[in-house]
HTML snippet that shows the backbone in 3Dmol.js (N, CA, C, O; Angstrom):
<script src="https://3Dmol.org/build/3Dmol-min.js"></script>
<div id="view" style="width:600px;height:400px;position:relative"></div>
<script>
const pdb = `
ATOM      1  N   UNK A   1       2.508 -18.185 -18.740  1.00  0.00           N
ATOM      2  CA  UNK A   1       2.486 -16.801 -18.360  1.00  0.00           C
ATOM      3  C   UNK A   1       2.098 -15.984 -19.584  1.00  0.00           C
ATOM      4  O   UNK A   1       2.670 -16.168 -20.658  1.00  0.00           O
ATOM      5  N   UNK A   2       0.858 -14.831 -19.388  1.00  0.00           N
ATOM      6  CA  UNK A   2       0.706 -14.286 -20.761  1.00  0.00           C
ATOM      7  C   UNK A   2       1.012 -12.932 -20.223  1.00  0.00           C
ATOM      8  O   UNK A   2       0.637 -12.708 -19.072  1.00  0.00           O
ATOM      9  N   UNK A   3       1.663 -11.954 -20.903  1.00  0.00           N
ATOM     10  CA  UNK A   3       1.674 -10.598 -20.626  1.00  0.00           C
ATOM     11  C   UNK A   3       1.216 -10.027 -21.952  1.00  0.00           C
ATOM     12  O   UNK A   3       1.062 -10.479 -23.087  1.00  0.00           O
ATOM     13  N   UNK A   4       0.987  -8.324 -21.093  1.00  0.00           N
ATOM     14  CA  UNK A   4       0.323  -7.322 -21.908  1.00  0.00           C
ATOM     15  C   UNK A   4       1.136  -5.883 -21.823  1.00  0.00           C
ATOM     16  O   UNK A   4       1.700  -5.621 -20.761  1.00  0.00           O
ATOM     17  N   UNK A   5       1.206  -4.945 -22.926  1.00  0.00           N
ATOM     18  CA  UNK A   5       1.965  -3.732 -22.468  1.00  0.00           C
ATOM     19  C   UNK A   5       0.305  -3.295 -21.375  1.00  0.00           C
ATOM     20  O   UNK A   5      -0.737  -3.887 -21.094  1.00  0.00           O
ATOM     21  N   UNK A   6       0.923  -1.936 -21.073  1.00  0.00           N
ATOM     22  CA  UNK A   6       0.313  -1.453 -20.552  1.00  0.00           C
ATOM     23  C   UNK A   6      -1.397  -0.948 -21.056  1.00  0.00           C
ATOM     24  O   UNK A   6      -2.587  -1.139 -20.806  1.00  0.00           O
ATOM     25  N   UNK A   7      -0.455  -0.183 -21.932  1.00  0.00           N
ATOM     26  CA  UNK A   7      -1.641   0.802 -22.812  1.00  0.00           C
ATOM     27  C   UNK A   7      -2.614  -0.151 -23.312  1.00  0.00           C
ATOM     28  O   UNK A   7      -3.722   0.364 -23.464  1.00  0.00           O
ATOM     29  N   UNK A   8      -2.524  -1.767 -23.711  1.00  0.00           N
ATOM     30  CA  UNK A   8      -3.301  -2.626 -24.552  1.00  0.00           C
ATOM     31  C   UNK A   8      -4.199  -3.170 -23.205  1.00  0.00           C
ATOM     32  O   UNK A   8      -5.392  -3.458 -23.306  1.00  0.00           O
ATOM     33  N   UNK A   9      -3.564  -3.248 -22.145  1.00  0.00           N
ATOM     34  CA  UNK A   9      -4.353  -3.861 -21.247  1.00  0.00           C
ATOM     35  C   UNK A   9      -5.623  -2.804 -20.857  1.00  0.00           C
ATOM     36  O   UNK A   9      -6.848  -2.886 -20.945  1.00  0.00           O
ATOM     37  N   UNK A  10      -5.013  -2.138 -20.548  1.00  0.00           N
ATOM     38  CA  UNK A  10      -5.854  -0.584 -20.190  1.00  0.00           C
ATOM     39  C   UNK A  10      -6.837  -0.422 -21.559  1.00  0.00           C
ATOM     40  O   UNK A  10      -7.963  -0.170 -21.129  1.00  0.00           O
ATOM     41  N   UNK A  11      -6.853  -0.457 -22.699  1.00  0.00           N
ATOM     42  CA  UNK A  11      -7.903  -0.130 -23.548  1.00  0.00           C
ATOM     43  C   UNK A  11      -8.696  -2.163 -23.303  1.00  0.00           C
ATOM     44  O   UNK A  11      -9.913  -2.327 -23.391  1.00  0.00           O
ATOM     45  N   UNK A  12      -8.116  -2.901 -23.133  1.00  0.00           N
ATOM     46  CA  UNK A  12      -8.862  -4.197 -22.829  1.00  0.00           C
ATOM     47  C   UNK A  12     -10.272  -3.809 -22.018  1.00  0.00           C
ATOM     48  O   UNK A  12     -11.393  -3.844 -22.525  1.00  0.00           O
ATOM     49  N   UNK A  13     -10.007  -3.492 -20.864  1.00  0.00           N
ATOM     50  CA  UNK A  13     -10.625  -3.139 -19.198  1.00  0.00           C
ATOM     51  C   UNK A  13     -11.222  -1.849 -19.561  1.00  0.00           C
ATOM     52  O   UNK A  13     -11.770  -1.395 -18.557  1.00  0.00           O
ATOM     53  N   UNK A  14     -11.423  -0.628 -21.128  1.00  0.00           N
ATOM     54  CA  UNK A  14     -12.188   0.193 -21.433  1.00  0.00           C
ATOM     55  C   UNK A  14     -11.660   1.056 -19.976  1.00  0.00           C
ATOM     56  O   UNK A  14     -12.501   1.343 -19.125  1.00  0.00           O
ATOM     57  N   UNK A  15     -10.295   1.403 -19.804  1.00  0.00           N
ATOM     58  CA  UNK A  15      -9.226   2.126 -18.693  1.00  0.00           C
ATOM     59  C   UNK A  15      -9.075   3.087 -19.491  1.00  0.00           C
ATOM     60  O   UNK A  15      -9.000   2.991 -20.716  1.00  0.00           O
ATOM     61  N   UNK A  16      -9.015   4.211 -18.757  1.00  0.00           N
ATOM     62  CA  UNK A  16      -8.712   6.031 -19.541  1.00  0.00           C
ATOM     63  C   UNK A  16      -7.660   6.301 -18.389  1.00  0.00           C
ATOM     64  O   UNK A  16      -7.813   6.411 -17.173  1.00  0.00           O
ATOM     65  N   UNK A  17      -6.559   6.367 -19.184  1.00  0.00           N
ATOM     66  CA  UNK A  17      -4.533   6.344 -18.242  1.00  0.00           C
ATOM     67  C   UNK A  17      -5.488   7.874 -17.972  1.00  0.00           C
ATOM     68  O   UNK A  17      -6.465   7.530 -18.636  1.00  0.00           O
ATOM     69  N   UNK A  18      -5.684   8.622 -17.702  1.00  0.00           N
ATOM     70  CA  UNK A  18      -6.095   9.946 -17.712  1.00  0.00           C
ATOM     71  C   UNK A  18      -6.660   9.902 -16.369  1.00  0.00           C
ATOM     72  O   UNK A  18      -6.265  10.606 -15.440  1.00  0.00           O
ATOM     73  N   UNK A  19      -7.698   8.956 -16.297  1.00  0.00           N
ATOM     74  CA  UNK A  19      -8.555   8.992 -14.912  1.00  0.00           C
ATOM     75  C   UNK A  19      -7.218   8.466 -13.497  1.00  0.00           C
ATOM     76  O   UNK A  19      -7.043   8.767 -12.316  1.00  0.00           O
ATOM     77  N   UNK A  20      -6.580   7.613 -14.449  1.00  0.00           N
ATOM     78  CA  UNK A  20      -5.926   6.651 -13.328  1.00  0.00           C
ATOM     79  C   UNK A  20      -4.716   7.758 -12.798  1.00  0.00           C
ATOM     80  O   UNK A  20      -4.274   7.786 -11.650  1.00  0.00           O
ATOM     81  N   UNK A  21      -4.398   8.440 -13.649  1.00  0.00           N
ATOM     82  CA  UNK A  21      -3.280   9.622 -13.251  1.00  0.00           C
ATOM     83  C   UNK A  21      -4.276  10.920 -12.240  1.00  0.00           C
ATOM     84  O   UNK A  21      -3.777  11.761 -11.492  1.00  0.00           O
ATOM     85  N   UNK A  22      -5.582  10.744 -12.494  1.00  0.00           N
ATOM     86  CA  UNK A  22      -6.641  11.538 -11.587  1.00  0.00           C
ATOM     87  C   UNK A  22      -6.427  11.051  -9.975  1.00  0.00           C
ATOM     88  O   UNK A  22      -6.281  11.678  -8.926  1.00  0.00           O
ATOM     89  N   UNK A  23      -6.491   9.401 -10.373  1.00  0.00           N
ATOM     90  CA  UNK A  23      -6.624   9.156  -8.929  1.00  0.00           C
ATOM     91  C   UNK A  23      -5.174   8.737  -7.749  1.00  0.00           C
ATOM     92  O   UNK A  23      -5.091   8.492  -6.545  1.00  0.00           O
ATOM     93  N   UNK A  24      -4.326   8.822  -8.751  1.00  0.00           N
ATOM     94  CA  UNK A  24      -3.011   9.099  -8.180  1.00  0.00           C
ATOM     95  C   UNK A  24      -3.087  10.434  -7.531  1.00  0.00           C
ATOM     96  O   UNK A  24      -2.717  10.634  -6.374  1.00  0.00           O
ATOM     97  N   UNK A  25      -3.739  11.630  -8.574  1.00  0.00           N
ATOM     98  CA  UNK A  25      -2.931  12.831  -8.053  1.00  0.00           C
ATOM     99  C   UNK A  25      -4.185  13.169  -6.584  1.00  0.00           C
ATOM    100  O   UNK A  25      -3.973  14.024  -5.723  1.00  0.00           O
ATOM    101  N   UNK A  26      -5.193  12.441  -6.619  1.00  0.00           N
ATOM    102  CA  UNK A  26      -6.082  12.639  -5.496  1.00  0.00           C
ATOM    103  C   UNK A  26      -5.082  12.120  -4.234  1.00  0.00           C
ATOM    104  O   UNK A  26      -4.507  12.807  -3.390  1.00  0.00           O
ATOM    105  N   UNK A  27      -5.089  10.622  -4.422  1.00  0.00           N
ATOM    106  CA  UNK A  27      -4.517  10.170  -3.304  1.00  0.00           C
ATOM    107  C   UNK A  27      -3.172  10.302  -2.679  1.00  0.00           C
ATOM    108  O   UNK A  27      -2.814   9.522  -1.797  1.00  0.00           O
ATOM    109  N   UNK A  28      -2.292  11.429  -3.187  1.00  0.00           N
ATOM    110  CA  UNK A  28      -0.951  12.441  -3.384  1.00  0.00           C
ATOM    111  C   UNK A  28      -1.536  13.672  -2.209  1.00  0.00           C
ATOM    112  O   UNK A  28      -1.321  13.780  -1.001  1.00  0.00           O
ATOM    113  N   UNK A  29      -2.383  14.536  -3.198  1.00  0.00           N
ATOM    114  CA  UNK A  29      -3.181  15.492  -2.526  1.00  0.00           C
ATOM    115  C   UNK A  29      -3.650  15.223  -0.838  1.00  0.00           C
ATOM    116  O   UNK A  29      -3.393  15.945   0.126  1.00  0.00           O
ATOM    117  N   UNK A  30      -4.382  13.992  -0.866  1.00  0.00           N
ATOM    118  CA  UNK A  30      -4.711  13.624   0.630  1.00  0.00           C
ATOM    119  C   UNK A  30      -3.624  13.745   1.805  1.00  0.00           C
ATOM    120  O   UNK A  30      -3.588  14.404   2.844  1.00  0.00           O
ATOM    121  N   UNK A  31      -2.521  12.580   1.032  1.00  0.00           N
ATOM    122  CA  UNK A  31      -1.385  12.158   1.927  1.00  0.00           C
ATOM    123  C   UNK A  31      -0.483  13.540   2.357  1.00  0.00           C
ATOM    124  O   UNK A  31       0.196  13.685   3.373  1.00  0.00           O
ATOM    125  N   UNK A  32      -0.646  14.256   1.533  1.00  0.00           N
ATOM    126  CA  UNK A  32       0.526  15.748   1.764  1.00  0.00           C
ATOM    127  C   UNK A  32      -0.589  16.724   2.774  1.00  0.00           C
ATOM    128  O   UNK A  32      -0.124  17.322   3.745  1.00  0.00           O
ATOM    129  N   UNK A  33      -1.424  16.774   2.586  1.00  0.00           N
ATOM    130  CA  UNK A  33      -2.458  17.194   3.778  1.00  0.00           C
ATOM    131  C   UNK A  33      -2.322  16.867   5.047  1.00  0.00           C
ATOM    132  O   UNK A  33      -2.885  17.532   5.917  1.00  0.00           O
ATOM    133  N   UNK A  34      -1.534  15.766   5.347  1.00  0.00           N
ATOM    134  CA  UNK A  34      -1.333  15.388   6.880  1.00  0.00           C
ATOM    135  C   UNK A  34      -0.166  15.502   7.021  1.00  0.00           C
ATOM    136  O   UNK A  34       0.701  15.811   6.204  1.00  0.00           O
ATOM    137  N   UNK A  35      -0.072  15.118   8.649  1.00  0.00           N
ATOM    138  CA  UNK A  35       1.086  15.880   9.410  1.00  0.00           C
ATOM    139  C   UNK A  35       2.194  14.666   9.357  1.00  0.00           C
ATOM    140  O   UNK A  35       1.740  13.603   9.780  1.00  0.00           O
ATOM    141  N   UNK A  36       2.994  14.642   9.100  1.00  0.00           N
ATOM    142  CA  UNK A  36       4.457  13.725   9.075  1.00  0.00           C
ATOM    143  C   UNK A  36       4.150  12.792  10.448  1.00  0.00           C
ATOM    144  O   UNK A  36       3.729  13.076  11.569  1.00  0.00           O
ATOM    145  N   UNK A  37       4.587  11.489   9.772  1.00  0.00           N
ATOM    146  CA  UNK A  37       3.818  10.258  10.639  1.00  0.00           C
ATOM    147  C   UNK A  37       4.084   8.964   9.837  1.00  0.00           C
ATOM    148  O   UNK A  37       5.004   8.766   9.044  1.00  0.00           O
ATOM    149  N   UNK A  38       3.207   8.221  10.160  1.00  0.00           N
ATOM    150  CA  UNK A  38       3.149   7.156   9.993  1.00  0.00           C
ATOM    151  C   UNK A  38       1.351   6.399   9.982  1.00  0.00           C
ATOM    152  O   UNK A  38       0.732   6.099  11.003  1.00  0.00           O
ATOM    153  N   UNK A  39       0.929   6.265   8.792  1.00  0.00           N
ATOM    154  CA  UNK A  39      -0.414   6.091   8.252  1.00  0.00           C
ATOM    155  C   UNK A  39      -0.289   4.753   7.784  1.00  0.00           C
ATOM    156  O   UNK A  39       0.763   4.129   7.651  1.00  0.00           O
ATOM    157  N   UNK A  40      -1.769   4.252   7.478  1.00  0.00           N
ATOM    158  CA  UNK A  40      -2.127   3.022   7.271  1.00  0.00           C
ATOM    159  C   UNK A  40      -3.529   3.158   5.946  1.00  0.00           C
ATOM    160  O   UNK A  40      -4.713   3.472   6.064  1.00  0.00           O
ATOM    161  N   UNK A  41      -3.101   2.951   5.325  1.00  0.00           N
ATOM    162  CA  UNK A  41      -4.146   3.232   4.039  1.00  0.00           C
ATOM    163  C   UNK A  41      -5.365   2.057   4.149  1.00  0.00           C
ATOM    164  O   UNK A  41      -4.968   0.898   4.260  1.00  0.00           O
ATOM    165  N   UNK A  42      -6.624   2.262   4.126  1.00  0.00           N
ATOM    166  CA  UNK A  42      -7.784   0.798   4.412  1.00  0.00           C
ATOM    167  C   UNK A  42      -8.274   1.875   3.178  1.00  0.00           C
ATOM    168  O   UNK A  42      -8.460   3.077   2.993  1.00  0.00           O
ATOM    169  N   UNK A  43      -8.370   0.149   2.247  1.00  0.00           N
ATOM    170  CA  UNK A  43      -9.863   0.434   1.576  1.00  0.00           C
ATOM    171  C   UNK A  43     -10.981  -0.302   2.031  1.00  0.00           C
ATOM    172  O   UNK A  43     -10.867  -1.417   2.539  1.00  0.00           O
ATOM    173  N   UNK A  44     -11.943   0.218   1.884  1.00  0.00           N
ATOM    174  CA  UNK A  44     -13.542  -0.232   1.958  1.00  0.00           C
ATOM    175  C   UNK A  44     -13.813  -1.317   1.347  1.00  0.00           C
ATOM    176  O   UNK A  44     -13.656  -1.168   0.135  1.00  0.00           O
ATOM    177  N   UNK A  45     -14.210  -2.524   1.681  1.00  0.00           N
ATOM    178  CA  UNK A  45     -14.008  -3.462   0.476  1.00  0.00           C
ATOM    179  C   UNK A  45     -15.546  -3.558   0.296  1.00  0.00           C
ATOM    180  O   UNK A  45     -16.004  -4.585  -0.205  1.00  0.00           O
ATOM    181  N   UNK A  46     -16.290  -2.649   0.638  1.00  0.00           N
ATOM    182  CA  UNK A  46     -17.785  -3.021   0.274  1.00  0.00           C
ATOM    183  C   UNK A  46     -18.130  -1.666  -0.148  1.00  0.00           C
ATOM    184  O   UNK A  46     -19.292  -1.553  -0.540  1.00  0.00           O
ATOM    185  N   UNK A  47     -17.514  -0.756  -0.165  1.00  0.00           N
ATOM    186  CA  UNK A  47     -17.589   0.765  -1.026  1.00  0.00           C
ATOM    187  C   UNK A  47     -16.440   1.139  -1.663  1.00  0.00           C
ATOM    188  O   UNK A  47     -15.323   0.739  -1.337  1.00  0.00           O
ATOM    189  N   UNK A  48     -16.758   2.168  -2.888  1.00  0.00           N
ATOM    190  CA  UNK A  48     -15.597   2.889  -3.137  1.00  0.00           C
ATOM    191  C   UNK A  48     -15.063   3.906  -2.407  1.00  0.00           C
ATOM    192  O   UNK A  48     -15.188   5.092  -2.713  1.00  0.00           O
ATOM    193  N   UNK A  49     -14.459   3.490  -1.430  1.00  0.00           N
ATOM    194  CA  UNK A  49     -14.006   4.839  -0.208  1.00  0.00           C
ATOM    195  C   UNK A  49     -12.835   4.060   0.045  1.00  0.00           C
ATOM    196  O   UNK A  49     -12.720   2.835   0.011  1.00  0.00           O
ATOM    197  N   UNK A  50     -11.842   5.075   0.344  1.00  0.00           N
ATOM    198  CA  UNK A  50     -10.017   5.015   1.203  1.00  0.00           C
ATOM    199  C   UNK A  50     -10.207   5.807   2.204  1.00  0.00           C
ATOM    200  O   UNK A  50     -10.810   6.878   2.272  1.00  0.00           O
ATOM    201  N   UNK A  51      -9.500   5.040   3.184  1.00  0.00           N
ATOM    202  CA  UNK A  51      -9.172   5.712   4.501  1.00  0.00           C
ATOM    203  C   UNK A  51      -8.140   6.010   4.883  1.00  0.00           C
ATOM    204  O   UNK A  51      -7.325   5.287   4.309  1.00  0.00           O
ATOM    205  N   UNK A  52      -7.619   6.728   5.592  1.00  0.00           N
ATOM    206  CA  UNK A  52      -5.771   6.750   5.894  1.00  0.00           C
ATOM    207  C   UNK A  52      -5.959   7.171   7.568  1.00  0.00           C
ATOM    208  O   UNK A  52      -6.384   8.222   8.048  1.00  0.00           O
ATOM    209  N   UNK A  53      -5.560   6.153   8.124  1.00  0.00           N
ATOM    210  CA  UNK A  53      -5.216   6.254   9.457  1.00  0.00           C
ATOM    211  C   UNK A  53      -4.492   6.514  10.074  1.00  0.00           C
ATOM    212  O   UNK A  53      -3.660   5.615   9.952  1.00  0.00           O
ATOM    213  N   UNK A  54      -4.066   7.356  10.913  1.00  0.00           N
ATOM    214  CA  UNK A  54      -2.701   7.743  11.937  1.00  0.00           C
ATOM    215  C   UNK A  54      -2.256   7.098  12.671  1.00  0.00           C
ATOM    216  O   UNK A  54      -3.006   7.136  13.647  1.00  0.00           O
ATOM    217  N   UNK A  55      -1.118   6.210  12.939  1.00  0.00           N
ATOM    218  CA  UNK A  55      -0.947   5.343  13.466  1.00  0.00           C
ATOM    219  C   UNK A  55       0.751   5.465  14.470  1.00  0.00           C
ATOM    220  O   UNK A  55       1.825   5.908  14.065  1.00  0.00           O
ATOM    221  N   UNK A  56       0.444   4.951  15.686  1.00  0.00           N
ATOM    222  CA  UNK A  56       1.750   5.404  16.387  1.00  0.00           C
ATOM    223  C   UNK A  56       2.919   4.736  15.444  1.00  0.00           C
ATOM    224  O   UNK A  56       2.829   3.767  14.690  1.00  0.00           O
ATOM    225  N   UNK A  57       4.255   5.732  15.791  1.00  0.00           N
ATOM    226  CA  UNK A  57       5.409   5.349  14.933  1.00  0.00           C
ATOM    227  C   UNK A  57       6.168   4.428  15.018  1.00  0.00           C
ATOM    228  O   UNK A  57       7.102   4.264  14.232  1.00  0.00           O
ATOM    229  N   UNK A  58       5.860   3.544  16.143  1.00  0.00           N
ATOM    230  CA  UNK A  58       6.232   2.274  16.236  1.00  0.00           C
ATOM    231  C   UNK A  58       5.423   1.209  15.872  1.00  0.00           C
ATOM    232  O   UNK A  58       5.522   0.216  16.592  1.00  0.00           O
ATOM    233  N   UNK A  59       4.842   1.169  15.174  1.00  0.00           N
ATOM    234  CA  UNK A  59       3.546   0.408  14.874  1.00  0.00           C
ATOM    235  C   UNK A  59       4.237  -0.499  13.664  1.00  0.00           C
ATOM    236  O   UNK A  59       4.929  -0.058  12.746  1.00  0.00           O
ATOM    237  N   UNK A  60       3.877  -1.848  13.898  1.00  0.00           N
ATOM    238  CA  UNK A  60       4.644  -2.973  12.638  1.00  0.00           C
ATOM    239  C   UNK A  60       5.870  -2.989  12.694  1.00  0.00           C
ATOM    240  O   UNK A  60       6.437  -3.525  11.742  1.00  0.00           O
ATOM    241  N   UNK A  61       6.733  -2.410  13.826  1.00  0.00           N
ATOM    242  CA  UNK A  61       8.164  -2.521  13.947  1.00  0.00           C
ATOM    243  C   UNK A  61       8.049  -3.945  14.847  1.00  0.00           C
ATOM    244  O   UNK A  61       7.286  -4.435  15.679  1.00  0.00           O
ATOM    245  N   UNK A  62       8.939  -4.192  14.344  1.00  0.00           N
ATOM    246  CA  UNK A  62       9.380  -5.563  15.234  1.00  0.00           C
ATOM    247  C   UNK A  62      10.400  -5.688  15.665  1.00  0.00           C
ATOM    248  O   UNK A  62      11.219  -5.542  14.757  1.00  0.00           O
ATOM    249  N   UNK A  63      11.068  -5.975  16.993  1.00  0.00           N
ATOM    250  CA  UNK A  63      12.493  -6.188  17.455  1.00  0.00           C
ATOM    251  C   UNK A  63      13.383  -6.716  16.523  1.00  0.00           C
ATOM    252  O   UNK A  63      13.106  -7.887  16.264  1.00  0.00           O
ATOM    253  N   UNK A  64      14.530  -6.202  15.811  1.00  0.00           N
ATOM    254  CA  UNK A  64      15.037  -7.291  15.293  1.00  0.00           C
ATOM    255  C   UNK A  64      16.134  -8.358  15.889  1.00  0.00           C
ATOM    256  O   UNK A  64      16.900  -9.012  15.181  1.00  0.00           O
ATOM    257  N   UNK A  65      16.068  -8.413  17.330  1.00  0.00           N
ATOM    258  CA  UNK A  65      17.310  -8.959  18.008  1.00  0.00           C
ATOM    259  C   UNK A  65      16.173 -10.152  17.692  1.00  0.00           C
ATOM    260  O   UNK A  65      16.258 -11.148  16.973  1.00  0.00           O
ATOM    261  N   UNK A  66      15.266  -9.736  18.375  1.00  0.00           N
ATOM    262  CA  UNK A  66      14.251 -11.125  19.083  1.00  0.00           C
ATOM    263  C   UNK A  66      13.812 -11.480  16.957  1.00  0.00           C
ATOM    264  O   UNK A  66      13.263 -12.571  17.108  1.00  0.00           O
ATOM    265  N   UNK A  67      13.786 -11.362  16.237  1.00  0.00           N
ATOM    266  CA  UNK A  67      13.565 -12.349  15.207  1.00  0.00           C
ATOM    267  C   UNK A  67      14.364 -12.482  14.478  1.00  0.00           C
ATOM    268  O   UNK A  67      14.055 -12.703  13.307  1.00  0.00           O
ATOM    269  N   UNK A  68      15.808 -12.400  14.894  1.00  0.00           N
ATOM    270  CA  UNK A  68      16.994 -13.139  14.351  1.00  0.00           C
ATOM    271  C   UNK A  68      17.210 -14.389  15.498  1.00  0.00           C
ATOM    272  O   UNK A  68      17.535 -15.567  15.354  1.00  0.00           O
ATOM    273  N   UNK A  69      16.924 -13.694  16.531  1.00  0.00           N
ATOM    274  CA  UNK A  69      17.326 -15.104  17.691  1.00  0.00           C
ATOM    275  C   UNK A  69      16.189 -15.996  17.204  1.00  0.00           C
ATOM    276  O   UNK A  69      16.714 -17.054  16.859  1.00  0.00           O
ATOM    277  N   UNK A  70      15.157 -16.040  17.060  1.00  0.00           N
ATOM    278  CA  UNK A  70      13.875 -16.836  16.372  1.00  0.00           C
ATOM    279  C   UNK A  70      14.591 -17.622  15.569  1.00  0.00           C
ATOM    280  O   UNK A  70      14.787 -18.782  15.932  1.00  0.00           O
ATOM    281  N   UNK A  71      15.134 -17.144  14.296  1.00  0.00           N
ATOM    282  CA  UNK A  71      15.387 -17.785  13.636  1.00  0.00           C
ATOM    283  C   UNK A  71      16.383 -19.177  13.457  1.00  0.00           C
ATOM    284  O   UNK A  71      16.396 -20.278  12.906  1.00  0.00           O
ATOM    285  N   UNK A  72      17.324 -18.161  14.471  1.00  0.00           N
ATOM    286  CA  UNK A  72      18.360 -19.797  15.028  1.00  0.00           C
ATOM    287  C   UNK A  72      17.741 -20.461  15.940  1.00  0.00           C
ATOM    288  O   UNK A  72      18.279 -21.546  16.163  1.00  0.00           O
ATOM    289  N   UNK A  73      17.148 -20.321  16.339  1.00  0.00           N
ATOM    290  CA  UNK A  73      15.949 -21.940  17.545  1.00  0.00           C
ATOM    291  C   UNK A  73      15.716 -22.414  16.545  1.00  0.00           C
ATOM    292  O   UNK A  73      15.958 -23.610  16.384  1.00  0.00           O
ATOM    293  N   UNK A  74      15.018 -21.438  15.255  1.00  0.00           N
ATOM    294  CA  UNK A  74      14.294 -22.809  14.484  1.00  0.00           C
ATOM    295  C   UNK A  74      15.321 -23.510  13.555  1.00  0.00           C
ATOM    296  O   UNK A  74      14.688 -24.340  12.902  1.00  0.00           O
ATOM    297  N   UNK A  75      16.437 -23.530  13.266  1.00  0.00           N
ATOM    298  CA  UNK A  75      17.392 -24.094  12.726  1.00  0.00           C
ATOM    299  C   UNK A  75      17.973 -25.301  13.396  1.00  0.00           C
ATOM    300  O   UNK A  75      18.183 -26.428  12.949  1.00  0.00           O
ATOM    301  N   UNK A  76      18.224 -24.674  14.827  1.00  0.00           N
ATOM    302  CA  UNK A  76      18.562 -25.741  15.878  1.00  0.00           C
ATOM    303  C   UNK A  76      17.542 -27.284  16.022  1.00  0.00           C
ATOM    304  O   UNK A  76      17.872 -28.449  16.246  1.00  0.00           O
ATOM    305  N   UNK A  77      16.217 -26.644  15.781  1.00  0.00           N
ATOM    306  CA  UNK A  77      15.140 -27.870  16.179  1.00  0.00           C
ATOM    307  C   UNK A  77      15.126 -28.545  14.984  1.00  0.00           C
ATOM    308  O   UNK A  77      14.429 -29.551  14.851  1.00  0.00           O
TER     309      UNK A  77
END
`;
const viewer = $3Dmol.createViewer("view");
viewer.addModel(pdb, "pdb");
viewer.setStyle({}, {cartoon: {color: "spectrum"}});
viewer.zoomTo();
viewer.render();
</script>
């Protein structure tokens, strides 16, 4: 395992902490622009573009009765 502080890695990769605190405060700015919810952030993996999607508020919830009972079947087998 090799580690790095921060600041050394960031001048490694020719990184300006300046820009990266830019694109925090962009993607801050976006998210407070919309209406209280539940979003889904996509990046572009073939451009530099982010998307943020609105997504119903049950979305990625999962029962948790039904995947605790899951879990004891599979213990049982």
């Amino acid at each position: 395992m090799l580690g790095y502080k921060p600041r050394e890695f960031a001048s490694q990769m020719n990184l300006n902490l300046n820009n990266g605190w830019a694109i925090v405060r962009t993607f801050v700015d976006m998210v407070m622009r919309e209406d209280d919810g539940k979003y889904v952030l996509v990046k572009d993996p073939n451009k530099p573009t982010i998307r943020l999607y609105q997504v119903p508020a049950d979305t990625f919830e999962e029962d948790e009765d039904a995947g605790h009972e899951m879990g004891i079947d599979e213990q049982d087998e």
